[in-house]
N, C-alpha and C positions, 0 to 999 in steps of 0.2 A: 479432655483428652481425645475422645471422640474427633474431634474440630481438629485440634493439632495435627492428627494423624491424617485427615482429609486433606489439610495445609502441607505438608509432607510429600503426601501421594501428588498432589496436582504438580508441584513443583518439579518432581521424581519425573513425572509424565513431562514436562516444560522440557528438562536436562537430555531426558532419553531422545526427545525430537530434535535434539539439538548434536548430539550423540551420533546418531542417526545419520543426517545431512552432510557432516564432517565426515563419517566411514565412507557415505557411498559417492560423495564431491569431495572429496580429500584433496588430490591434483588440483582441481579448480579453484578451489577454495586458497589453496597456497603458493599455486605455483603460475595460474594466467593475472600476467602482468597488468590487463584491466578488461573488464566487463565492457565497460558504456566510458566516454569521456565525462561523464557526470560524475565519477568516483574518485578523479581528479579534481576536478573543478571540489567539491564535498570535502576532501581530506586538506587540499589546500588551504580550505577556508577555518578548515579546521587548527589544520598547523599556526596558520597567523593569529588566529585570535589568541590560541594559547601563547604566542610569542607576545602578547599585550596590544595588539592592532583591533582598533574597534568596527563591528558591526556597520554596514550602513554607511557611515562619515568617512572610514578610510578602506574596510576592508568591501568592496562592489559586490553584493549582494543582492538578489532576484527573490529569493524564498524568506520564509517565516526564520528565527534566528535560531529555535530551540533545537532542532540536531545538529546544527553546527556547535552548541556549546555544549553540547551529550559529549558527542563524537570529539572535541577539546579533552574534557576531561578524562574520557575512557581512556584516548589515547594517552595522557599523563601519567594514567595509575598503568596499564597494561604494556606501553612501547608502544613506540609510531613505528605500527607494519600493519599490511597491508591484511592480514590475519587478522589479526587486533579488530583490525574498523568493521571487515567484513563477519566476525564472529557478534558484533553489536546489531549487524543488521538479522543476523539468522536470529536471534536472541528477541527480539521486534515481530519477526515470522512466527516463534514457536508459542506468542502470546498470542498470535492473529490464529492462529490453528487453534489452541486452547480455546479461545474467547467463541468461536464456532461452534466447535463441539460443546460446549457447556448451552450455549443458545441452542442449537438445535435439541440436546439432550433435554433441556429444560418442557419442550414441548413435545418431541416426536419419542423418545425414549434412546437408549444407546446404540441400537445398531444402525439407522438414520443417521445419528451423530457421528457412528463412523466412517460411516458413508461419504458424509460430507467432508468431512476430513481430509479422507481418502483423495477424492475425488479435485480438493482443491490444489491440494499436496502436488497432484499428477497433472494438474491442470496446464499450460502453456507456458512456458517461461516460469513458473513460482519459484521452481528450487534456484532460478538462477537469479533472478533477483532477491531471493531470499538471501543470497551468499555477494551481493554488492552493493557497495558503500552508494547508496542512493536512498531517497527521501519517503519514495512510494508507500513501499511496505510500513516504516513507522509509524507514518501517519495513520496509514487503515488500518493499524494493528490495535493504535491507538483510538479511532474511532470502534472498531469491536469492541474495546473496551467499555467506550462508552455504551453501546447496547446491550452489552452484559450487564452491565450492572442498570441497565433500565428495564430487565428481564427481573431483577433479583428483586426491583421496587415492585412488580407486579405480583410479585410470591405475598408478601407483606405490606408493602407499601410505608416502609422506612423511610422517613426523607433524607438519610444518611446515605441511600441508593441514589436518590434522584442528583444529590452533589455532588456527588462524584460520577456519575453519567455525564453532567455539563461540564463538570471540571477536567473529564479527558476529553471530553469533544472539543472543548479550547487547546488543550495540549498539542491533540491533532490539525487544529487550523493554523498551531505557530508553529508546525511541521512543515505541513504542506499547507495549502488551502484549497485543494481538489476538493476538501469532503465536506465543505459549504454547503454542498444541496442537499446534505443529508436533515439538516435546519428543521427543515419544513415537513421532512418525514419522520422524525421523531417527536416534532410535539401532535402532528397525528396520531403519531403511536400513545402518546402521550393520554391523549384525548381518548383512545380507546379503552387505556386501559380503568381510566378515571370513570369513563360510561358502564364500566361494569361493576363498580361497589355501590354498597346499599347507601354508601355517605353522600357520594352525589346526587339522590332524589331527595335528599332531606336539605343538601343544604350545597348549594351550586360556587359558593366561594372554593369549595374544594380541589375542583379542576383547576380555576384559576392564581390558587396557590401552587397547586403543583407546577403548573406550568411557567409563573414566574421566580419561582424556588431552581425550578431547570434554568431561563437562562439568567438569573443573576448570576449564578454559579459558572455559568459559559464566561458571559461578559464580563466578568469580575476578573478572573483568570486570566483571562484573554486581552483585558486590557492590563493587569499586571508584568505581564511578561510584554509585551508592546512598549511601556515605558520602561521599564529593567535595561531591555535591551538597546532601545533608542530604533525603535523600530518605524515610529510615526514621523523622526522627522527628515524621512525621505521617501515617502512616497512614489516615487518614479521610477525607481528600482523595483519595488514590487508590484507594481498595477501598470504602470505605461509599459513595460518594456513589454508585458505578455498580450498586452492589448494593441499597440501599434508591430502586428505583423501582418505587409504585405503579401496576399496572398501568391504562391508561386507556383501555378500549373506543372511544372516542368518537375517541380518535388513531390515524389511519393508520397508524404505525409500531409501534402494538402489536399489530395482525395481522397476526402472523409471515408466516403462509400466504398473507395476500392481498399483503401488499408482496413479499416474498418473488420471489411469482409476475410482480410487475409489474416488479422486477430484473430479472429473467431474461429477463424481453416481447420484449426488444427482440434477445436474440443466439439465438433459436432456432437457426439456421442453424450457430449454431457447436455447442450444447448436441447437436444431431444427428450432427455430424462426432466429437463426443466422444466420443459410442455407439459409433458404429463405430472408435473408437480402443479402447476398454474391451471388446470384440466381441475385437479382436484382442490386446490382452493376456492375456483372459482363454481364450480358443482357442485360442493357440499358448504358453500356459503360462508366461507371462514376469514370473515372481517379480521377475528386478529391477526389473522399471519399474510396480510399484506405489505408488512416492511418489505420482503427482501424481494415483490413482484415489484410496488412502487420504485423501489430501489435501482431495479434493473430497467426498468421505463424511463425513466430521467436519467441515468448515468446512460443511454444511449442517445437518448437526444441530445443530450451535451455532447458527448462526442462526435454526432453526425454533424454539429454545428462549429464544434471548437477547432480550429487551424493554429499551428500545425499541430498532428498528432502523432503520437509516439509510443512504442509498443509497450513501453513500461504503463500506460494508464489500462492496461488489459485486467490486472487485477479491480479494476471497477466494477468491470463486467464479470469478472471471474467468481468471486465472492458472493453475490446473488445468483449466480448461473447455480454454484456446486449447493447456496442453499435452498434452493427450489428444488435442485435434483432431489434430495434429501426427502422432500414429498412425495415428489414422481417414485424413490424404492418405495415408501412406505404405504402408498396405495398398491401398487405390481405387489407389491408380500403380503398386504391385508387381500385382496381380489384372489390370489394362490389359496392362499390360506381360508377362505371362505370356500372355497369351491372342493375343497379337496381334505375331505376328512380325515384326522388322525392313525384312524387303522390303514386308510388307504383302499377300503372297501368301495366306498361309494364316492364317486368321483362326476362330477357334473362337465361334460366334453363343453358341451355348448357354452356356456359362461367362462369356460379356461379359454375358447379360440381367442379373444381380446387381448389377455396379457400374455398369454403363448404371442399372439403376432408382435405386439411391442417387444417383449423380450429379442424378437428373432431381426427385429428392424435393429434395437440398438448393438446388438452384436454385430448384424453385419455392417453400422456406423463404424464402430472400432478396427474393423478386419479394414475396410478401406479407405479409413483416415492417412493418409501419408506422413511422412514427419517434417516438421517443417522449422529447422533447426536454426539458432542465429547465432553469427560469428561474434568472436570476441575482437577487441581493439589488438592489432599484433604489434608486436616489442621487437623494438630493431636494436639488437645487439650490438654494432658498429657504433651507436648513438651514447648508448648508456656505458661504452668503454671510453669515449672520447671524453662525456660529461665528468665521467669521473675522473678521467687525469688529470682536469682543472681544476678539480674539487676544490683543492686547498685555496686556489688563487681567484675564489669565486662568491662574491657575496647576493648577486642577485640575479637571476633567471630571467629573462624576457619570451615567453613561451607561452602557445597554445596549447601546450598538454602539459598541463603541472603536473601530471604523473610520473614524468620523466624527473622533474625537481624534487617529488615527495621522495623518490625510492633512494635518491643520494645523499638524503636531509637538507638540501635546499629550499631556497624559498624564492618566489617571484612577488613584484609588487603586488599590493592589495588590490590598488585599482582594476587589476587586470587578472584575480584570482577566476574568473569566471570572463573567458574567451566562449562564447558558446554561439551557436549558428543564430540566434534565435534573438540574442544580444548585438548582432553582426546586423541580421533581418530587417532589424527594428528601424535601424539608426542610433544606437543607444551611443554604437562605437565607431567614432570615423579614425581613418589613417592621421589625420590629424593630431589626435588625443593622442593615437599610441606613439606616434612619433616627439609628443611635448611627457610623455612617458619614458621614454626613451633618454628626452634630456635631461628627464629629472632627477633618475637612479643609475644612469651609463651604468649596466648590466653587462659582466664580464662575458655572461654565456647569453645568446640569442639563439635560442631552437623554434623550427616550426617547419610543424610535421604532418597540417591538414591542409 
């Protein structure tokens, strides 16, 4: 019963954050007609497949297939709106926030955990990608998962933990596959945690069980759903198209360093609490809680390297910033609280100047952070009253914003469910193709509106 009632409450806590998001993004959430052009591109692929259009072979596809075929069936059971898909991705978020706070709790205690929460919650864009049909947040929610439950193997060391650790970490690579480098930091972590039980000095097959108990359970999974979906036998859509981009000086997101910099603009105040979190890891010697510093080291170097980039990969950085923060309070509250006795008699000045000055640096980070707000895609009214008087006389869309198709329940060819710059960049798509697309489904409505 005990268990039940913990099972209850977390859920309870899951609903409330979800609760939450929808009161104070209500407008947003229902009424901006899109986020990002990826919420099109996502809902349309979603629409087709549920119409019986395959993966891959006919429906043009870049990413892993598994939220395309979430996001199929959600919208079956719930209605194709725009609600719907976007209440799947908050639902994605409110496990990535849960899966945090339980990791931090597990080691720092609850108010740390809240902290970090907090902290992520408020962090640069969350709430707004938490509220749009995009891939980012599932995946990483879906990778927290997996390190929760690599947290819950080190309580015990169940190998029932260690399976389902691999087994979301594949979930999440046929998400997305941003969270690939995490690989190599978690059978570190792995490794650590295996160096601390008394079974490893008696008998050294035990690490290497755990560790291939981890990724059989990845690769098993992972190539499961790879063949399910028919995802291996097209290749070129998933690896060439992100790998042959020309780089283009003249766009924003090919300089690393300066987009890079203007991600980051806006959470100073956290990026500073993170120092003084990685300050005391690294000062009081605490090899286990170098996940989320290794974490934040490598997902910057990939970014400073990877072209083009895009502000939605922020939560990479975001996520390890707000759980380092999570140390940086809990040294500033232990250092407080050493120094400053319960009655409040004996107060030591000298050893409070320290986190007195940090305290007075990160506030005044917060006082002159500016806000640095990003637009939504805007909705042309003239366009979506024209589309719909043809409605009835229209069976297929020729369009670089299938958002304009989703919201009338049309559909565009599969070939072409995914128009995206990046797809354009490559070469994947010449005027050629879309023009022997064009002969193939003569498309009553042709819109294009980038």
């Amino acid at each position: 019963m005990p268990k039940l009632k913990n099972i209850l409450l977390q859920l309870s806590l899951i609903l409330l954050f979800i609760s939450l998001v929808i009161a104070i993004r209500f407008e947003p959430v229902t009424k901006t007609f899109q986020f990002d052009y990826d919420e099109g591109f996502n809902l349309m692929k979603a629409v087709l497949y549920s119409k019986g259009f395959s993966l891959y072979s006919q429906i043009w596809n870049d990413q892993p297939p598994l939220f395309t075929v979430i996001l199929s069936k959600w919208l079956n059971l719930f209605g194709h709106s725009i609600f719907a898909a976007r209440l799947l991705t908050l639902l994605f978020s409110a496990i990535l926030i849960w899966c945090l706070y339980q990791i931090v709790f597990l080691e720092l205690g609850h108010f740390p955990a809240i902290v970090a929460t907090f902290l992520l919650f408020t962090s640069w864009l969350y709430i707004r990608l938490s509220i749009s049909v995009m891939i980012g947040i599932p995946s990483l929610a879906l990778a927290m998962l997996a390190i929760y439950f690599l947290y819950r193997y080190k309580q015990n060391y169940y190998k029932i933990y260690l399976i389902l650790s691999g087994g979301c970490l594949a979930l999440s690579l046929q998400t997305k596959l941003f969270t690939v480098f995490l690989i190599p930091l978690i059978l570190l972590q792995i490794l650590d945690f295996c160096s601390k039980t008394n079974e490893i000095k008696n008998n050294r097959l035990f690490f290497f069980k755990s560790i291939s108990l981890w990724l059989i359970s990845l690769g098993l999974i992972y190539s499961l759903l790879g063949v399910l979906y028919q995802q291996f036998c097209n290749q070129e859509q998933l690896l060439l198209t992100h790998l042959k981009q020309p780089p283009d000086s003249r766009v924003e997101n090919f300089n690393n360093l300066r987009y890079l910099n203007y991600m980051i603009h806006q959470d100073y105040d956290y990026i500073f609490l993170a120092g003084i979190g990685i300050w005391a890891i690294i000062y009081q010697k605490q090899n286990k809680r170098l996940l989320p510093l290794t974490w934040l080291i490598t997902a910057t170097l990939i970014l400073l390297k990877h072209q083009p980039l895009w502000y939605h990969y922020y939560p990479l950085l975001a996520i390890p910033i707000c759980w380092l923060a999570a140390y940086g309070v809990c040294l500033l509250y232990n250092l407080f609280s050493q120094n400053i006795q319960k009655n409040f008699q004996i107060i030591n000045i000298k050893k409070l100047i320290l986190p007195a000055s940090l305290v007075v640096i990160l506030i005044g980070l917060i006082i002159i952070t500016p806000p640095n707000p990003r637009g939504s895609v805007p909705k042309n009214l003239e366009l979506m009253q024209m589309i719909l008087k043809y409605k009835s006389l229209t069976n297929w869309v020729f369009t670089d914003n299938p958002m304009y198709a989703f919201y009338n329940d049309l559909i565009v060819p599969p070939e072409i469910a995914v128009i995206s710059y990046k797809r354009i960049n490559s070469g994947d798509l010449t005027f050629a193709e879309m023009l022997a697309i064009l002969n193939k489904y003569h498309p009553e409505q042709i819109i294009l509106t980038r």
